[in-house]
LUMSEVO-33852 format. One record per atom (N, C-alpha, C, O): residue in one letter; y, z, x. Coordinates in steps of 0.1 Angstrom, whole numbers, padded with zeros to 4 digits, always signed. Example, Ala and Ser with C-alpha at 12.3 -4.5 7.8 and 13.67 -1.06 7.14 Angstrom:
2
A-0057+0078+0132A-0045+0078+0123A-0033+0078+0132A-0033+0085+0142S-0022+0071+0128S-0011+0071+0137S+0000+0079+0129S+0011+0080+0134
END
This chain:
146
X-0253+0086+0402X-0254+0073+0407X-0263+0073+0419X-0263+0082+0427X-0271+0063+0419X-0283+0063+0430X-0275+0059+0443X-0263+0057+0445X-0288+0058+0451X-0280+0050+0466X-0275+0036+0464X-0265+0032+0470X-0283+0029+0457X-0278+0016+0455X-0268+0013+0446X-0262+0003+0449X-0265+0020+0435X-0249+0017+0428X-0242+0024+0434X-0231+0024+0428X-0243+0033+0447X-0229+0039+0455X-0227+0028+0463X-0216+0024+0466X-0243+0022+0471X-0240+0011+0480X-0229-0002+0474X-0219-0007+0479X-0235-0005+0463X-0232-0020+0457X-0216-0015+0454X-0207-0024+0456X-0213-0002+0450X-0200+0002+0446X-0186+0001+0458X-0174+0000+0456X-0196+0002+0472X-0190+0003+0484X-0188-0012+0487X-0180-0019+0492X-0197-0013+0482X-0193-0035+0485X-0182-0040+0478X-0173-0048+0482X-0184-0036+0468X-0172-0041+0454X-0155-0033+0464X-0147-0039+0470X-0157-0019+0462X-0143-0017+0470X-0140-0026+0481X-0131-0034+0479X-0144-0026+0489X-0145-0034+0504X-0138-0048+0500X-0126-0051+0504X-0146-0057+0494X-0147-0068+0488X-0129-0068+0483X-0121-0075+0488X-0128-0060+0475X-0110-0061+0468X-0104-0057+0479X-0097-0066+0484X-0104-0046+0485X-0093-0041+0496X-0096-0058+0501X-0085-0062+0496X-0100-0067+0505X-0104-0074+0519X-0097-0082+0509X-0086-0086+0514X-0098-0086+0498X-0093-0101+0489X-0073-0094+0490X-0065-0101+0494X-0071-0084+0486X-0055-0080+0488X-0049-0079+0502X-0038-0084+0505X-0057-0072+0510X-0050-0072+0521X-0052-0083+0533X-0050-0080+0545X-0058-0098+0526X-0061-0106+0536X-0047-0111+0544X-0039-0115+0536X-0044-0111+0556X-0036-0117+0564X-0029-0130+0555X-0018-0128+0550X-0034-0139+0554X-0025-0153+0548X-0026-0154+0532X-0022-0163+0525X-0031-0144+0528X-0026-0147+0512X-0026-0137+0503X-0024-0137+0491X-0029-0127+0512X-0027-0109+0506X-0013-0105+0496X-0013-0100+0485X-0003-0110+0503X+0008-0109+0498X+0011-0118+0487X+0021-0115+0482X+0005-0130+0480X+0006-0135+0467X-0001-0132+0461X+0001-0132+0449X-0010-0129+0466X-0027-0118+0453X-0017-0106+0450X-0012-0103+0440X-0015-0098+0463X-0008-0087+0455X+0006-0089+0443X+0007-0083+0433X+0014-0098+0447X+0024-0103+0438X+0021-0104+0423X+0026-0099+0413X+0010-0112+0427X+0007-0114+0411X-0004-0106+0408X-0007-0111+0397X-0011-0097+0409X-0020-0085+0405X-0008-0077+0404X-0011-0068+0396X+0002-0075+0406X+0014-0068+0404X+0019-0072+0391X+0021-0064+0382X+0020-0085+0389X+0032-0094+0377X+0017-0091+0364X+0016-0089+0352X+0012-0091+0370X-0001-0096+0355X-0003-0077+0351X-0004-0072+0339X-0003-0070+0360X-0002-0055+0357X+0003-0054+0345X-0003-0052+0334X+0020-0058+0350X+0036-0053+0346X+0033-0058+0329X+0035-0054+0318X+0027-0070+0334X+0030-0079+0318X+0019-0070+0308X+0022-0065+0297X+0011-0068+0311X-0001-0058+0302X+0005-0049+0300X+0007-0049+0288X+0010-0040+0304X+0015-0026+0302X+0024-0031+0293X+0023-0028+0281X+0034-0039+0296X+0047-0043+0286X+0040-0045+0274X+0045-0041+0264X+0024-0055+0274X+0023-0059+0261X+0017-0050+0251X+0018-0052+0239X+0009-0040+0258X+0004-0028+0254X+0016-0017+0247X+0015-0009+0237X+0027-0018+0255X+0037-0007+0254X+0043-0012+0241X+0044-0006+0231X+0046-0028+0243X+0048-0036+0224X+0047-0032+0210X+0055-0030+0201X+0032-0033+0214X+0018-0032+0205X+0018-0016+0203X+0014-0013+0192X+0021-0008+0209X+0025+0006+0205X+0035+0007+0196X+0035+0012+0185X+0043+0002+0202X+0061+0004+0192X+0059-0005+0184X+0070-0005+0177X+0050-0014+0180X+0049-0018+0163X+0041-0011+0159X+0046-0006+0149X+0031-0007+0161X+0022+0003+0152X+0031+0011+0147X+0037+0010+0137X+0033+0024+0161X+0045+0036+0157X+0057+0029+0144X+0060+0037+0135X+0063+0014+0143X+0071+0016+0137X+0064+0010+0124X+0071+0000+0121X+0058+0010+0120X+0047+0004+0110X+0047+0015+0103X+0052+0015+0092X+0038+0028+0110X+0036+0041+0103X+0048+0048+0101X+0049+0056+0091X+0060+0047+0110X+0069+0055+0100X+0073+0051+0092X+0078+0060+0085X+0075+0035+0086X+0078+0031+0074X+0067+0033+0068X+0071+0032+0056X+0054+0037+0068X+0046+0043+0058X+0048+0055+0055X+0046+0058+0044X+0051+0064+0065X+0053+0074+0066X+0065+0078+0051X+0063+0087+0043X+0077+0069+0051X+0090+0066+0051X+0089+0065+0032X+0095+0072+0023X+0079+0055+0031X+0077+0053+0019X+0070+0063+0010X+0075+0066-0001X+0059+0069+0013X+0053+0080+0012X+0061+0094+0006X+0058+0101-0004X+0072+0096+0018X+0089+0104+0014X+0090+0101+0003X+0086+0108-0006X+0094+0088+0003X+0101+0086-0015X+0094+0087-0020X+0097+0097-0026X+0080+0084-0024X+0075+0087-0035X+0075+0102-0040X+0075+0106-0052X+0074+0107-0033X+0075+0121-0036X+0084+0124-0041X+0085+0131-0051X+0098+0119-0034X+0111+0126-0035X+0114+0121-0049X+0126+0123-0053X+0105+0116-0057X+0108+0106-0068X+0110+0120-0079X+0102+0128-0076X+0117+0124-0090X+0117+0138-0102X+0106+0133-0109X+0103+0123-0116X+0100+0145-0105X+0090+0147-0115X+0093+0150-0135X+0084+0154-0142X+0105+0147-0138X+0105+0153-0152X+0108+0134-0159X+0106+0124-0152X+0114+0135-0171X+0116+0120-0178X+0121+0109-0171X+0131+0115-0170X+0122+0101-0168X+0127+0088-0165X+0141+0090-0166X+0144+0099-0172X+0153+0079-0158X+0165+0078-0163X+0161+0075-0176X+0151+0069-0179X+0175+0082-0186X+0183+0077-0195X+0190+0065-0193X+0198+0065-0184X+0187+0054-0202X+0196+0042-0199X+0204+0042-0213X+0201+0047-0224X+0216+0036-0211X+0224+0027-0227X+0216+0017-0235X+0209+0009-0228X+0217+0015-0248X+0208+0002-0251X+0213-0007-0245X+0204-0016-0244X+0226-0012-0238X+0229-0028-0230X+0222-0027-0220X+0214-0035-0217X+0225-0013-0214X+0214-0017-0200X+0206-0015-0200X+0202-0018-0188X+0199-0011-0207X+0185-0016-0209X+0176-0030-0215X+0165-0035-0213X+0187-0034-0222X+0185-0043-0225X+0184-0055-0214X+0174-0062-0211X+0200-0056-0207X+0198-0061-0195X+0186-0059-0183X+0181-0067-0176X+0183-0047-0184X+0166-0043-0174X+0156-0051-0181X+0147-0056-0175X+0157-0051-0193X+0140-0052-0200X+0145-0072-0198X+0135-0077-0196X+0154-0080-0198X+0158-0092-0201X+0152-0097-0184X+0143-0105-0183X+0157-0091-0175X+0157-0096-0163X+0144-0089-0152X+0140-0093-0141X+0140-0080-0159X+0129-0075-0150X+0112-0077-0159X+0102-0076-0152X+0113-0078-0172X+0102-0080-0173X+0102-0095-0182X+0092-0102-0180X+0112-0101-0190X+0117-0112-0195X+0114-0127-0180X+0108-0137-0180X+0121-0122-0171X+0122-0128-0159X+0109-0133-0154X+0108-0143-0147X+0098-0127-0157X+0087-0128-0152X+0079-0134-0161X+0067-0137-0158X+0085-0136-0173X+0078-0144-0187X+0078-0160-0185X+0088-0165-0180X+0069-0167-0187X+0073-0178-0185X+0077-0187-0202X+0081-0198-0203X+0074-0178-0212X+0079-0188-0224X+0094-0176-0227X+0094-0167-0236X+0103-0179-0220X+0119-0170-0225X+0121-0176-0240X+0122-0166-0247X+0122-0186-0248X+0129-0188-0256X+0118-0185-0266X+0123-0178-0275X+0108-0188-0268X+0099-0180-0281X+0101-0164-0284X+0097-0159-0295X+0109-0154-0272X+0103-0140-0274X+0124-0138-0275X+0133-0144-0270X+0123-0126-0286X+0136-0122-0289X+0137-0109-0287X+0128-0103-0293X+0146-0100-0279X+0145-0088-0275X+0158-0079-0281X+0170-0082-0281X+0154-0069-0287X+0165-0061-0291X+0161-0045-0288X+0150-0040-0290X+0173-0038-0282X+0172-0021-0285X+0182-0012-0291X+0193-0011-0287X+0176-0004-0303X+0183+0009-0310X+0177+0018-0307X+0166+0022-0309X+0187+0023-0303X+0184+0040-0296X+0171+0041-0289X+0162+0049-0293X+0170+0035-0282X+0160+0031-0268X+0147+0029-0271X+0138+0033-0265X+0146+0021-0284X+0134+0015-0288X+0134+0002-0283X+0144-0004-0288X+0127-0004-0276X+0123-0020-0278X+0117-0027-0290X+0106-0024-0295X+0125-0036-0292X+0121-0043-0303X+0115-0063-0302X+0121-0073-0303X+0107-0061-0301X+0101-0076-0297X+0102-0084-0309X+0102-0077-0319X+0104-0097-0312X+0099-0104-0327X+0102-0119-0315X+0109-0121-0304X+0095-0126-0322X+0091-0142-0316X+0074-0143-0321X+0068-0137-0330X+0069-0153-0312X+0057-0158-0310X+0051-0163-0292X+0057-0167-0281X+0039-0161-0296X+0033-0163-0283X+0019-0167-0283X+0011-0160-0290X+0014-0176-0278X+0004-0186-0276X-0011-0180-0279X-0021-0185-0286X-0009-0171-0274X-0024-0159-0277X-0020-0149-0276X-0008-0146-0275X-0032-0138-0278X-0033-0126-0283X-0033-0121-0263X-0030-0109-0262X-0034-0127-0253X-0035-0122-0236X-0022-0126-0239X-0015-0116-0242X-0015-0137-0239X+0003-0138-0236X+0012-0126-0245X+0024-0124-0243X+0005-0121-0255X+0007-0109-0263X+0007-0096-0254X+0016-0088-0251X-0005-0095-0251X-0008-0083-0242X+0001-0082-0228X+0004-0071-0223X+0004-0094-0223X+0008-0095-0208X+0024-0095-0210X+0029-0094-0199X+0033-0097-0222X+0045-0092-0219X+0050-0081-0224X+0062-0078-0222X+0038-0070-0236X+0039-0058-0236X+0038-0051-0221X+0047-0043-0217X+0029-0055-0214X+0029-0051-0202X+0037-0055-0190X+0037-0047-0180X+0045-0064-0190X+0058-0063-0183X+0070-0056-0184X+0079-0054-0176X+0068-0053-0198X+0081-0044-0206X+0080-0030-0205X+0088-0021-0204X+0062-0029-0205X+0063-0012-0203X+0064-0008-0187X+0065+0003-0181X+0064-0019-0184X+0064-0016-0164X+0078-0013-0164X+0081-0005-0155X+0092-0016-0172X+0108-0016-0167X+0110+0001-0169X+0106+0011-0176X+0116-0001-0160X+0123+0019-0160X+0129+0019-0173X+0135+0010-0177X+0127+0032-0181X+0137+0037-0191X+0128+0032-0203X+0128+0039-0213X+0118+0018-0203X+0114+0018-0220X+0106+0030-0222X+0105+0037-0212X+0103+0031-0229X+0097+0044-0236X+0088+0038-0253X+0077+0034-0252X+0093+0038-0263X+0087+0032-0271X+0087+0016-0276X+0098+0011-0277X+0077+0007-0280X+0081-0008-0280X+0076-0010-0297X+0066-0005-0303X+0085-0017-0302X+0079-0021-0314X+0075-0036-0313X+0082-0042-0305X+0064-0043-0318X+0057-0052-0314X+0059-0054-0327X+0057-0046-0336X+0066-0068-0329X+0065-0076-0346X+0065-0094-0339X+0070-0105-0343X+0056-0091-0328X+0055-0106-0321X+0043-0114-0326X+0032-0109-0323X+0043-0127-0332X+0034-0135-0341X+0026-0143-0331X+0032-0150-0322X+0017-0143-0332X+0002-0152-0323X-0001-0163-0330X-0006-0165-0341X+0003-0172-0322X+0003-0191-0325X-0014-0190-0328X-0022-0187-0319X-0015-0193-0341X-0028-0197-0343X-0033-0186-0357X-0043-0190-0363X-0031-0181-0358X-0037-0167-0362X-0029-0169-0379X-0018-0173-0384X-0041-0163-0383X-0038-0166-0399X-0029-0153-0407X-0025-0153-0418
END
C-alpha cells in the first residue's frame, strides 16, 4: 500500500473511532453497531444450521439408499399385492373403472380398456413402478383400434 492508501486508510480509522467515541451520541452508535453485529451473526449462525441440517438429510437419504438389499424385491401375497398395485399405481389412474386388476402367483393381470395406446403405456408404467410386481400380463383393449 502506498503513502496515500495508508494516509486515506488513517483518515477512515480516525473518522470511525471519532463517530463511536463522540461525547453526546457515542454511546447509541455503539449500542446499535453492537445490536446490528449481534443480529448478523445470529442470522448467519441460522443460515448455517439450515444448510448443515439440509445436508444431513441428504446425507441421511443417501444411507438408505444404500442400506436398501441388493438381492430380489419383497415377496408379497397376491391380496397384498393386489392391494399395492390397486392403491399405489391404480390411485394415480384417472379412468379406475375401465381397468380390471387381478394376481396369480404374483403375476399381474390387466383386462379393461383405455383411450389410447399412451393411457396404455402410462398405467403399465405405474404398475411396474409398485414394489413386488415382477411380471404383468397386458390383455387391455385400445378404444379405437380395430
Amino acid at each position: 500500500m502506498g503513502r496515500v492508501g495508508t494516509f486515506a486508510l488513517g483518515i477512515a480509522t480516525g473518522g470511525a473511532i471519532g463517530y463511536l467515541l463522540d461525547p453526546d451520541r457515542g454511546r447509541s452508535r455503539r449500542a446499535r453497531l453492537r445490536d446490528q453485529t449481534k443480529s448478523q451473526v445470529r442470522t448467519a449462525s441460522m443460515s448455517l444450521k439450515n444448510r448443515l441440517d439440509y445436508q444431513r438429510g441428504v446425507a441421511r437419504g443417501i444411507m438408505h439408499d444404500l442400506a436398501k438389499p441388493l438381492g430380489p424385491e419383497r415377496e408379497y401375497t397376491d391380496d397384498t399385492l393386489l392391494q399395492k398395485v390397486k392403491s399405489e399405481a391404480l390411485g394415480h389412474w384417472d379412468h379406475k373403472g375401465t381397468i380390471d386388476v387381478d394376481i396369480r402367483d404374483g403375476m399381474v393381470m390387466l383386462t379393461g380398456r383405455v383411450d389410447s395406446e399412451t393411457d396404455g403405456d402410462r398405467l403399465i408404467e405405474l404398475i411396474r413402478a409398485v414394489d413386488g410386481v415382477g411380471l404383468i400380463d397386458d390383455r387391455v383393449d385400445i378404444a379405437g383400434a380395430g
